[in-house]
BAMITI-285661 format. One line per 5 residues: number of its first residue (from 1); for each residue y, x, z of C-alpha. Coordinates in steps of 0.1 Angstrom, whole numbers, plus 2048, in hexadecimal, padded with zeros to 3 digits. Layout:
REM BAMITI-285661
NUM> Y:X:Z ~ ...
This chain:
REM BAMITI-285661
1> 800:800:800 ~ 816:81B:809 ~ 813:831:7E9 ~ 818:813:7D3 ~ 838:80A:7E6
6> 83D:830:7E0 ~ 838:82B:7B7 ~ 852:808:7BC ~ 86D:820:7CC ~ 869:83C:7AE
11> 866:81E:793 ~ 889:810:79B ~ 89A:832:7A5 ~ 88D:83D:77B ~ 899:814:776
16> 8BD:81E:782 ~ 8BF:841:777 ~ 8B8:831:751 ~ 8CF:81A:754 ~ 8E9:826:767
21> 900:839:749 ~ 8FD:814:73A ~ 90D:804:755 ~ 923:81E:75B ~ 92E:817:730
26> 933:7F6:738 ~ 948:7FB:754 ~ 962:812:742 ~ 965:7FF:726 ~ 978:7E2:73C
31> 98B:7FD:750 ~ 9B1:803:74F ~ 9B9:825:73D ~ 9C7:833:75A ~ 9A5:82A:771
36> 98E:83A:756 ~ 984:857:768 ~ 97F:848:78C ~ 95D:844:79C ~ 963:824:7B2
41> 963:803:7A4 ~ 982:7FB:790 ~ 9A0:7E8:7A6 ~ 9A5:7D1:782 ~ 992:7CD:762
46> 9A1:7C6:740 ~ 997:7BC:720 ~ 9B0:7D1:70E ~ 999:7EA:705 ~ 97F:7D9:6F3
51> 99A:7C0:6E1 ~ 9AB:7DC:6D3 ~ 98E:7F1:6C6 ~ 984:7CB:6B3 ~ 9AA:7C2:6A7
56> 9BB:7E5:69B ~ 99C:7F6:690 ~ 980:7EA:679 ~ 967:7ED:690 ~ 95B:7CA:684
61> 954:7D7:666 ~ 93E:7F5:676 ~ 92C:7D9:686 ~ 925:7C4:665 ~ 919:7E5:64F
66> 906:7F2:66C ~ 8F4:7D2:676 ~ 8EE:7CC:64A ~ 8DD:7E9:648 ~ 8C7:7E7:668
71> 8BA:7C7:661 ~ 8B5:7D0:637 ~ 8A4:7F1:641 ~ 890:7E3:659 ~ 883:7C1:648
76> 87E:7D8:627 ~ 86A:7F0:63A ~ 854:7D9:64B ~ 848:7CB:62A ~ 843:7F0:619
81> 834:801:632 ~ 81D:7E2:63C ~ 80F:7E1:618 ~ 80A:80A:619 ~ 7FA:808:63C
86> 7E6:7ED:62E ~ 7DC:803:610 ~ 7D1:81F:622 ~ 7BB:80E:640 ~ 7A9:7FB:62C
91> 7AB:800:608 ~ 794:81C:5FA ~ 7A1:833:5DF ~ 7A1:855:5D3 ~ 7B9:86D:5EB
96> 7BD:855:602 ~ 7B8:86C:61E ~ 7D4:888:611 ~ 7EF:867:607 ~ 7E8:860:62F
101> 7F4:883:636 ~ 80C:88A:624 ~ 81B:869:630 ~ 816:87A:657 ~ 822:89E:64E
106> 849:88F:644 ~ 84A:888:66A ~ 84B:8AC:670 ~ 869:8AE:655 ~ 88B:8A5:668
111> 8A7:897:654 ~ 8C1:8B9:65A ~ 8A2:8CA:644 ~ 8A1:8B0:62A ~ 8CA:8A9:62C
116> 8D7:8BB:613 ~ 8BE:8B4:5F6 ~ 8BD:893:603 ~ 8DC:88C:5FA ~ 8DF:89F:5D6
121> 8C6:888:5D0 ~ 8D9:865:5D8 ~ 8F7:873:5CA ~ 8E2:876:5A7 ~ 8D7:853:5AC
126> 8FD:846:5AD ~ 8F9:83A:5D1 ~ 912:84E:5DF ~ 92C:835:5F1 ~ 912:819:5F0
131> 901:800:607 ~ 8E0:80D:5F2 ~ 8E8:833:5FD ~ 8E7:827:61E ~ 8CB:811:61B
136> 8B3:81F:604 ~ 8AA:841:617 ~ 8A2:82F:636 ~ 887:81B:629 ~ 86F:836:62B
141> 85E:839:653 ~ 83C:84E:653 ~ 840:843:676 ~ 839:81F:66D ~ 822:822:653
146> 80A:835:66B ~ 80E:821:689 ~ 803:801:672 ~ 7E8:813:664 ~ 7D7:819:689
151> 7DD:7F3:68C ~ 7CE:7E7:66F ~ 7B0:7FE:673 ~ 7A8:7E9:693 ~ 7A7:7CA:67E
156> 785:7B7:67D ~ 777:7C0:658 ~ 760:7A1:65D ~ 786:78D:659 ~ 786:79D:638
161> 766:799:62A ~ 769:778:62F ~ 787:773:61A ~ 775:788:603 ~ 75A:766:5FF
166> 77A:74E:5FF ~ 781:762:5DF ~ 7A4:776:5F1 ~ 7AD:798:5DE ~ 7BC:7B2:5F0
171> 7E1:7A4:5E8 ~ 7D3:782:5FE ~ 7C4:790:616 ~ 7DF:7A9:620 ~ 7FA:789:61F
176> 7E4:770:62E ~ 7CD:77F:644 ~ 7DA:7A2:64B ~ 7FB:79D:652 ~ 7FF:77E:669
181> 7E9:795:680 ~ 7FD:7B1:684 ~ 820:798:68B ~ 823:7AD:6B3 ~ 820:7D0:69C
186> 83A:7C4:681 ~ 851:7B6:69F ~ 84E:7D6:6B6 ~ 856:7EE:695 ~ 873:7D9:68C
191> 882:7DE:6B1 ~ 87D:802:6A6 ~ 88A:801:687 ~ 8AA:7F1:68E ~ 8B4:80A:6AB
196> 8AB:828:697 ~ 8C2:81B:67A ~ 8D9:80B:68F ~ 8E2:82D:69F ~ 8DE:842:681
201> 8FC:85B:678 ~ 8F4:878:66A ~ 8E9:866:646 ~ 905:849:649 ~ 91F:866:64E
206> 914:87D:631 ~ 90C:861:61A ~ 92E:849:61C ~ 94E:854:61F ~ 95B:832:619
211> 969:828:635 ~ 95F:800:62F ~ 93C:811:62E ~ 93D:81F:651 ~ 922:813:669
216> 92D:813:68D ~ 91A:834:697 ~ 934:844:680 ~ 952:82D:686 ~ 94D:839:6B0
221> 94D:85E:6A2 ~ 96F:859:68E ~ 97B:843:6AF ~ 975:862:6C2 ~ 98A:87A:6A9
226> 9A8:863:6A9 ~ 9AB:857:6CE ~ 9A1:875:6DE ~ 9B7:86F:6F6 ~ 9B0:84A:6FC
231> 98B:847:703 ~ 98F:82B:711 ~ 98F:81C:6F0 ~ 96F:834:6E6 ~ 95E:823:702
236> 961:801:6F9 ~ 954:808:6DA ~ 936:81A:6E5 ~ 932:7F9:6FB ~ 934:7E3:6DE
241> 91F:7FA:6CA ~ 903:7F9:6E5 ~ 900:7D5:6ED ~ 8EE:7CE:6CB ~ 8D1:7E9:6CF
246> 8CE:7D8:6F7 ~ 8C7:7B5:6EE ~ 8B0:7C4:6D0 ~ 89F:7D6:6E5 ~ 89C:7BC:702
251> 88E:7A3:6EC ~ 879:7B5:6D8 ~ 867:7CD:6F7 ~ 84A:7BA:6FE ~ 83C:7BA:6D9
256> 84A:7E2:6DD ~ 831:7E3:6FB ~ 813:7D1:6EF ~ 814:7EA:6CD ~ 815:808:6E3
261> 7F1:7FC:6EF ~ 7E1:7EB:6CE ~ 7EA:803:6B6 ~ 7CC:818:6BD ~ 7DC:838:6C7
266> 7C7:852:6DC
């Protein structure tokens, strides 16, 4: 009894060390500029801060490209990276084993290698300055493709042998059998998907100098070049910027949770 009140006490103190620096965020974005700095609880709050970052600075805008491409990279990717997990679990073809490895290799490739020719690349296609530029690079996650593939592998093949009698093809079986089962998968890699591309900004800065392109990751960076002095005003952007990727991942951890433990991993 006395080591698993032991195990409570250490559970909440990690619980409040986690979660601390977001409550702390939250706080300074309603502080007065001249309170910033203090450790004891504010003697007023105002919403000065957060108004102004959403009336004299697009940061509405930041919002709207960053939450377009999230959800098009992510709903996009689901539907690839299903079909390719799908392929290489259970379909059997020539090479099939190398295609699965080379897919798991790129993780060891981080995009600072890859940057540079990464980028001639898109700028040969024209997408320079685009929503596609943005976009279209992102679609690719070896991640994804390889924690579906340990999920479908786990799939019952008597499932589909019998659509095989009912006279299903592979294109069937994968839409109508294969997929509705792996709906907790799919919703715990789209939690993941949205954050990652939600706080990308290495790609979204190299790829669009647009300004009505910027997604908020880059938007906070410019915030933080031109009130250097006022980050109050940096804070309540960070705030806004965060609150998306909470109630994402809030809604979406218990599919995030029950992947971790289906998905065959050992």
């Amino acid at each position: 009894m006395r080591r698993t009140s032991g195990r409570a006490v250490l559970a909440y103190l990690v619980a409040l060390v986690t979660v601390a620096p977001l409550l702390w965020l939250l706080l300074s974005a309603f502080r007065p500029e001249s309170q910033l700095y203090d450790l004891g609880w504010p003697a007023e709050l105002t919403l000065a801060n957060v108004a102004y970052v959403l009336t004299e600075v697009p940061f509405l805008r930041y919002l709207a490209n960053s939450a377009f491409v999230a959800v098009t990279v992510t709903v996009i990717a689901l539907f690839l990276h299903s079909m390719a997990a799908y392929a290489l679990a259970r379909l059997s073809f020539r090479g099939r084993g190398f295609a699965f490895a080379s897919v798991v290799a790129t993780l060891l490739i981080s995009l600072p290698v890859i940057l540079v020719p990464l980028f001639i690349v898109v700028r040969g296609l024209g997408m320079v300055d685009t929503y596609a530029g943005l976009i279209v690079p992102g679609l690719f996650n070896a991640f994804g493709i390889f924690l579906l593939r340990q999920f479908y592998l786990g799939v019952p093949r008597e499932l589909e042998e019998a659509a095989h009698l009912d006279g299903c093809g592979h294109w069937r079986i994968y839409w109508h059998v294969v997929l509705p089962l792996s709906r907790p998968m799919l919703a715990a890699l789209a939690v993941l998907f949205f954050l990652a591309n939600w706080n990308s900004f290495l790609w979204p800065l190299a790829v669009a100098q647009d300004e009505s392109l910027r997604v908020v990751q880059v938007g906070i960076a410019s915030l933080q070049g031109q009130y250097a002095s006022k980050q109050h005003y940096v804070l309540a952007a960070a705030m806004l910027a965060a609150l998306p990727t909470i109630l994402v991942f809030l809604f979406g951890q218990r599919w995030l949770v029950a992947s971790l433990k289906t998905s065959g991993l050992r």
